[in-house]
C-alpha positions in Angstrom: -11.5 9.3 0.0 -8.2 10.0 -1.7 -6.0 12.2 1.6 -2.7 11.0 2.4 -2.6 8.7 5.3 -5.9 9.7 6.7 -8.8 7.2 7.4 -12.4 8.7 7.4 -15.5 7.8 9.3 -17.2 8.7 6.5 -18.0 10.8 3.5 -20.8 13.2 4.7 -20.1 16.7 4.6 -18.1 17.8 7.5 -19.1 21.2 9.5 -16.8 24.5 8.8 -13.3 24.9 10.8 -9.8 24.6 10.1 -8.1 21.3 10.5 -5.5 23.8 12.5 -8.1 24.0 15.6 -7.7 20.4 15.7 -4.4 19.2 18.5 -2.1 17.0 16.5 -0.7 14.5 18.7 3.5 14.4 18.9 4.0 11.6 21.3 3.8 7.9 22.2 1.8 8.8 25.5 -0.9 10.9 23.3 -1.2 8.4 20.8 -1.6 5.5 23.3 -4.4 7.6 24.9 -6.2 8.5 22.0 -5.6 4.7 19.8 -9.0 3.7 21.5 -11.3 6.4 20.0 -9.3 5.6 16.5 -9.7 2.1 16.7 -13.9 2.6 17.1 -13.8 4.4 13.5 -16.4 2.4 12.1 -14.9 2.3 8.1 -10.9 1.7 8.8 -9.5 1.9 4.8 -7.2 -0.7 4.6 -4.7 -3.1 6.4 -2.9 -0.2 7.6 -5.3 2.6 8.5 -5.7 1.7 12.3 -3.3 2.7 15.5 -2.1 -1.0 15.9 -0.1 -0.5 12.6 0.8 3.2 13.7 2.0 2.6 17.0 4.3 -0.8 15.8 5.7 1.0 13.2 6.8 3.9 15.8 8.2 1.2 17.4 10.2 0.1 15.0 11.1 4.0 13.8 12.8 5.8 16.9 14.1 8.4 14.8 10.6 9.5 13.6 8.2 11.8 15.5 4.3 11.0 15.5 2.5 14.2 14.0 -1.1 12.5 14.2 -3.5 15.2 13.5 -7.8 13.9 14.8 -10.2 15.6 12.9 -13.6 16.3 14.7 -17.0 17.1 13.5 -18.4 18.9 16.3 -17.2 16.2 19.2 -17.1 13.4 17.2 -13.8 11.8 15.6 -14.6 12.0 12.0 -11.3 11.1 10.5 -7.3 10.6 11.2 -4.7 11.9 9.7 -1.2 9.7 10.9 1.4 11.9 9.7 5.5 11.7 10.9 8.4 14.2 10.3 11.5 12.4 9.6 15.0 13.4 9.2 16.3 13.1 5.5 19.8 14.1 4.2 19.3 17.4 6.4 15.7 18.0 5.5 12.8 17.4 7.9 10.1 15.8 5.7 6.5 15.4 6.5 5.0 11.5 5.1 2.9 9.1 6.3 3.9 6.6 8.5 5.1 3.5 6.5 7.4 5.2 4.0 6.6 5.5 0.6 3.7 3.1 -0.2 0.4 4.2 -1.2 -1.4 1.9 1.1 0.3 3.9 3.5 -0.4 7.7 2.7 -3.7 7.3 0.7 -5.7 4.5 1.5 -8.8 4.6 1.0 -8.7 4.0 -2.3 -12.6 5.4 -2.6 -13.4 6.4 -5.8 -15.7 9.1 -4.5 -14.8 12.7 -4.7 -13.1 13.7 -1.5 -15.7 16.3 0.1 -14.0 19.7 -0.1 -14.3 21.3 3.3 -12.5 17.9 4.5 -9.6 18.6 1.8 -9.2 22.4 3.1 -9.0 21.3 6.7 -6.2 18.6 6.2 -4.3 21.1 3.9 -4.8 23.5 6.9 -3.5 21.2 9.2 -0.6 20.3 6.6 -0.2 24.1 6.9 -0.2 24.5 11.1 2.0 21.6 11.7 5.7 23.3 12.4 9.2 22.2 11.8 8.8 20.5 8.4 10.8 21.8 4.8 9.4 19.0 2.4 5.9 16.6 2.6 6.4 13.9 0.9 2.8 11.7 0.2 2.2 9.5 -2.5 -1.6 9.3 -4.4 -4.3 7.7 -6.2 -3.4 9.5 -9.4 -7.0 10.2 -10.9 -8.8 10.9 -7.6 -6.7 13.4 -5.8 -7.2 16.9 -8.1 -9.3 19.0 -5.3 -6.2 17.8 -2.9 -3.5 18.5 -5.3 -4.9 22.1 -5.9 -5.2 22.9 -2.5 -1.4 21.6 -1.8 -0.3 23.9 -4.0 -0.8 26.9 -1.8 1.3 25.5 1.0 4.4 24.9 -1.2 6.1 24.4 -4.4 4.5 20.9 -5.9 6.5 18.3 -7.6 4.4 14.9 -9.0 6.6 12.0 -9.9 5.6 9.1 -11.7 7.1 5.6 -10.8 5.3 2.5 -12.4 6.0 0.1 -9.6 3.9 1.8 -7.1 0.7 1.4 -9.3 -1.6 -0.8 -7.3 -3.1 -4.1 -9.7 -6.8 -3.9 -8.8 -9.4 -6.9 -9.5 -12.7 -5.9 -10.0 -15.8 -8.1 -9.9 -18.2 -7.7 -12.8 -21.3 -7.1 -12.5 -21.7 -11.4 -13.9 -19.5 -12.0 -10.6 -16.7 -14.6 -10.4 -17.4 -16.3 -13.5 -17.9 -13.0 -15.9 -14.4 -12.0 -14.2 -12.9 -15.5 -15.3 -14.1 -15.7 -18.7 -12.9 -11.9 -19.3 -9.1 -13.6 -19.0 -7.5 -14.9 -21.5 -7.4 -18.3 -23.1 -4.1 -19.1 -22.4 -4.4 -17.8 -18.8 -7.1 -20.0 -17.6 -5.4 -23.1 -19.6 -2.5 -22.3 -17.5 -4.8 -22.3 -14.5 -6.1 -25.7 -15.2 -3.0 -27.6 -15.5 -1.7 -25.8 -12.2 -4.8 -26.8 -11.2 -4.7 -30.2 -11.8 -0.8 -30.6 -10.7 -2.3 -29.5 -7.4 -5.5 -31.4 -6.8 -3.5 -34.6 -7.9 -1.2 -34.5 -4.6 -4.2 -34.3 -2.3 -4.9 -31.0 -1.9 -7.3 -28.9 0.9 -8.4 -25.5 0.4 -9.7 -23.8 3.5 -9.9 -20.5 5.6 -8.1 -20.3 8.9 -11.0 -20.3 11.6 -9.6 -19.8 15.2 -7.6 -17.7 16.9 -4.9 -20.9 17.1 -5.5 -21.6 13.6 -5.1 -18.3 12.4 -1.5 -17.4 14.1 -0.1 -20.7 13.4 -0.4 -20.1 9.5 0.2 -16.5 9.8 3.9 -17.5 11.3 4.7 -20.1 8.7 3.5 -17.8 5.9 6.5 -14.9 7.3 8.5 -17.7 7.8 8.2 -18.2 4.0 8.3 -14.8 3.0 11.4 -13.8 4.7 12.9 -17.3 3.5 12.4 -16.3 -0.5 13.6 -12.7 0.3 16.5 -13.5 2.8 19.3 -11.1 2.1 17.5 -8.7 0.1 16.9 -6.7 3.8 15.7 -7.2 7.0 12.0 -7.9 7.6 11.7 -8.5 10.7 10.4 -4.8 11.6 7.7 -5.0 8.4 6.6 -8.3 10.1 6.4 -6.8 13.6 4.1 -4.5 12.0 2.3 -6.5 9.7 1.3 -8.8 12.8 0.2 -5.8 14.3 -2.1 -5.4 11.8 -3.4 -9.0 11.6 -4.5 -8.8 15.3 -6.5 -5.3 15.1 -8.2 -7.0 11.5 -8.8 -10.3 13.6 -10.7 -8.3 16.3 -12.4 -6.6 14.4 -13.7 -9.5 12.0 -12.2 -8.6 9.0 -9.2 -11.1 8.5 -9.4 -13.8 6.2 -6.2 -16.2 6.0 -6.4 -18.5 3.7 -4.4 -22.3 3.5 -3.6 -24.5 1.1 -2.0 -28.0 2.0 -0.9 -30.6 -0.2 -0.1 -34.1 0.5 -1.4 -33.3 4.3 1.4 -30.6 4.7 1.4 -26.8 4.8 1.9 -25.5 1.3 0.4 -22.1 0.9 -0.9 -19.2 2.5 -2.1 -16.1 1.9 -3.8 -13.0 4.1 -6.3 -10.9 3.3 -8.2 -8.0 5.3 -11.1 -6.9 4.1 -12.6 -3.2 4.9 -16.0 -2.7 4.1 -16.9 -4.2 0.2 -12.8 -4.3 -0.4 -10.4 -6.7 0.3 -6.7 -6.2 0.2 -4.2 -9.2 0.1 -1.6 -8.4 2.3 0.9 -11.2 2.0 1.4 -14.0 -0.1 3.8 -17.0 0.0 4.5 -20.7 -0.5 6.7 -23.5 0.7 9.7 -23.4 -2.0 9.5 -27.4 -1.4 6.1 -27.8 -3.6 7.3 -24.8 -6.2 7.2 -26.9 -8.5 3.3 -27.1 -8.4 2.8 -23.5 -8.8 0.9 -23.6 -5.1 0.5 -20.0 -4.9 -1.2 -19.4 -8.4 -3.6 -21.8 -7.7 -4.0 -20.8 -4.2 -5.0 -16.3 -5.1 -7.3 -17.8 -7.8 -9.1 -19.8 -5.3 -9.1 -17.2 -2.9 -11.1 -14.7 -5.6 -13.3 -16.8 -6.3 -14.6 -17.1 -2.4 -13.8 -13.2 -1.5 -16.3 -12.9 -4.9 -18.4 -15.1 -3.2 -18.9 -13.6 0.2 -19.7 -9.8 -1.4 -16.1 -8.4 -1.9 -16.7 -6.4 -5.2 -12.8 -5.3 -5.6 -9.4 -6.8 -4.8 -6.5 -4.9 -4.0 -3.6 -6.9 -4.7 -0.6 -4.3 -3.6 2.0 -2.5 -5.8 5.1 -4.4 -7.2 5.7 -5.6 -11.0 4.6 -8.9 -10.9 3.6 -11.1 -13.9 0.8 -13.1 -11.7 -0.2 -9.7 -10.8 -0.6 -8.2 -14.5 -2.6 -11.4 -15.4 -5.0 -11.0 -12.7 -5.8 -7.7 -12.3 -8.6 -5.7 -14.1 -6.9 -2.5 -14.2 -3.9 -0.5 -12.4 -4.4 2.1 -10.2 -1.9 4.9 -10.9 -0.5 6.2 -7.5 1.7 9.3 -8.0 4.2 10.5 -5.5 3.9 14.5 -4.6 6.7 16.5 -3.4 5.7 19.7 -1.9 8.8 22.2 -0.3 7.2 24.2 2.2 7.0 28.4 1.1 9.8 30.1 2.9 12.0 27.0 3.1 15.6 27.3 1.5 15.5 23.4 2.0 11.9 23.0 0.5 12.9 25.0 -2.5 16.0 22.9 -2.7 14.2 20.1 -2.7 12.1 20.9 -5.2 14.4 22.1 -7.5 15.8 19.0 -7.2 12.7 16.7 -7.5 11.1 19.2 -10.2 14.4 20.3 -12.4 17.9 18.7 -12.0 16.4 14.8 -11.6 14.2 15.0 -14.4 17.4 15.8 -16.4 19.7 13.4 -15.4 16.9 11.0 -15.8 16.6 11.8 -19.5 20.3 11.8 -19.5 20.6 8.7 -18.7 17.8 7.6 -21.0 19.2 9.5 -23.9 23.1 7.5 -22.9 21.4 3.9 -22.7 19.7 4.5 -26.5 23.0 5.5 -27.7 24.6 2.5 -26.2 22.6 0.2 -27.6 22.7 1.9 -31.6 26.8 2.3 -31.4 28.7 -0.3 -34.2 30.2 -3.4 -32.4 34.1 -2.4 -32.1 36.4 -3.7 -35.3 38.7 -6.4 -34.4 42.2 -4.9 -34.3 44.5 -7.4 -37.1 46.7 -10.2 -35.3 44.8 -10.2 -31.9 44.1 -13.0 -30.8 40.5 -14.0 -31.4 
């Protein structure tokens, strides 16, 4: 399913009515009462479709209101949609919770066509919710048409493109692991086998974090060395708050997988993964920067493939961000789009989309058009008896 920041129960067709019937939840209280019936959805999308993430992220956001719209098939919870409105340079804007991150707003990452009568009801719902000028979601690029025609009749629609939120995607073969390896190139998996062999010759273990103990211990030191690498490029301690938030629902619910590497009997690597249904999506990554120079992490994510091939994952979702490692791995990109809608009868909305649609397009080609010139102009001429 392909709907911003909604998580489905599943695809089967839903019964007529308009998502507008449904009561979208607008506090803390509400969503604390309702998290229990969310948390039974049987097919969650990924590591942050459930309320654990929702409700820590809430936490951590005081200045954005939950507009958490249920939608029921007859009595039964059939899917979630965990909206917010924030306040944005004057404008209210309707988004997912998370920000803007496609694992956020369209998770699901099903390549299925989204039923329709599910697609009209969460447009109607984008439609009942008051006191927003601009929804702001991002998308699977390819898989989101039925949605992006029907948002188009609640506002004007701006898509923006923006290559770092493409998602790198591993997919399995139908040969398995080792069809997937040999489809890499030569000088890939030579690189893999002298990281390889760096690693196994400091006495390495390879193993998966069993216990509840086990698990938290490696989960700590692995956001201890995340936050380490990127100290001072912001403050994480929110985004861990909610990523452990995560963990914990994914543990209950048997679908974690953290995987450790040691080497030389001390912590080297880790990495987490939750898997939802026949995907897995690696949530974080990191290493000790002591045993860098071993290339710990490479060695580690190719390691952990080969097992999540193993136990019937058939897809790997390894995140956005423009990564080498990433580019190497993955067997295709997933284009995720970013759609601006400003709500009809909105001075802000059109505003906005004037903006989005008009004014930063230019200025981007501008810009473009400056930097090209830049780089053709002559070097200057010396000037005669300066100084060299």
């Amino acid at each position: 399913m392909v709907i911003p920041g909604w998580h489905s129960a599943g695809a089967r067709r839903l019964r007529p009515g308009a998502a507008g019937g449904s009561r979208v939840l607008t506090t803390a209280a509400e969503l604390a009462e309702f998290a229990p019936e969310w948390a039974r959805l049987p097919d969650l999308a990924n590591p942050f479709s459930g309320p654990a993430f929702a409700t820590a992220w809430l936490a951590g956001h005081p200045e954005a209101t939950p507009r958490v719209v249920p939608l029921r098939d007859g009595g039964r919870l059939a899917a979630v949609a965990p909206w917010c409105i924030v306040a944005e340079g004057g404008k209210r804007v309707l988004t997912g919770m998370g920000g803007n991150a496609a694992w956020y707003h369209d998770p699901s990452r099903d390549p299925r066509a989204c039923p329709l009568d599910l697609v009209e009801r969460v447009v109607a719902a984008v439609k009942a919710i008051p006191g927003w000028d601009v929804a702001r979601f991002c998308l699977v690029g390819p898989d989101a048409a039925a949605l992006r025609a029907e948002l188009g009749k609640v506002g004007w629609v701006v898509e923006t493109r923006e290559a770092w939120r493409d998602s790198s995607l591993v997919e399995m073969p139908p040969g398995g692991w080792q069809a997937y390896w040999e489809s890499r190139s030569k000088s890939f998996r030579r690189k893999h086998r002298v990281a390889r062999s760096r690693v196994e010759s400091g006495g390495c273990r390879w193993f998966e974090a069993q216990d509840l103990q086990d698990c938290m211990r490696w989960f700590d030191r692995v956001l201890a060395w995340h936050g380490e690498r990127l100290r001072g490029v912001r403050d994480w301690s929110d985004v861990h708050r909610e990523w452990r938030a995560s963990v914990a629902e994914a543990r209950e619910r048997g679908e974690l997988h953290l995987f450790c590497l040691e080497v030389g009997g001390e912590p080297a690597a880790g990495e987490v993964v939750i898997r939802r249904g026949r995907r897995a999506f690696a949530l974080l990554h990191a290493f000790d920067p002591a045993h860098a120079d071993l290339s710990p992490g490479f060695y580690l994510t190719n390691r952990n493939l080969e097992r999540l091939c193993e136990i019937g994952c058939d897809s790997v979702d390894l995140g956005p961000g423009d990564f080498l490692w990433k580019d190497r791995l993955r067997t295709r990109a997933l284009q995720v789009d970013q759609i601006v809608i400003g709500r009809h009868g909105s001075l802000r909305g059109l505003a906005e989309a004037g903006f989005e649609g008009v004014i930063k397009p230019c200025m981007s080609r501008l810009r473009a058009t400056a930097m090209r010139r830049a780089r053709r102009a002559p070097p200057e001429e010396p000037i005669a008896g300066a100084d060299s």
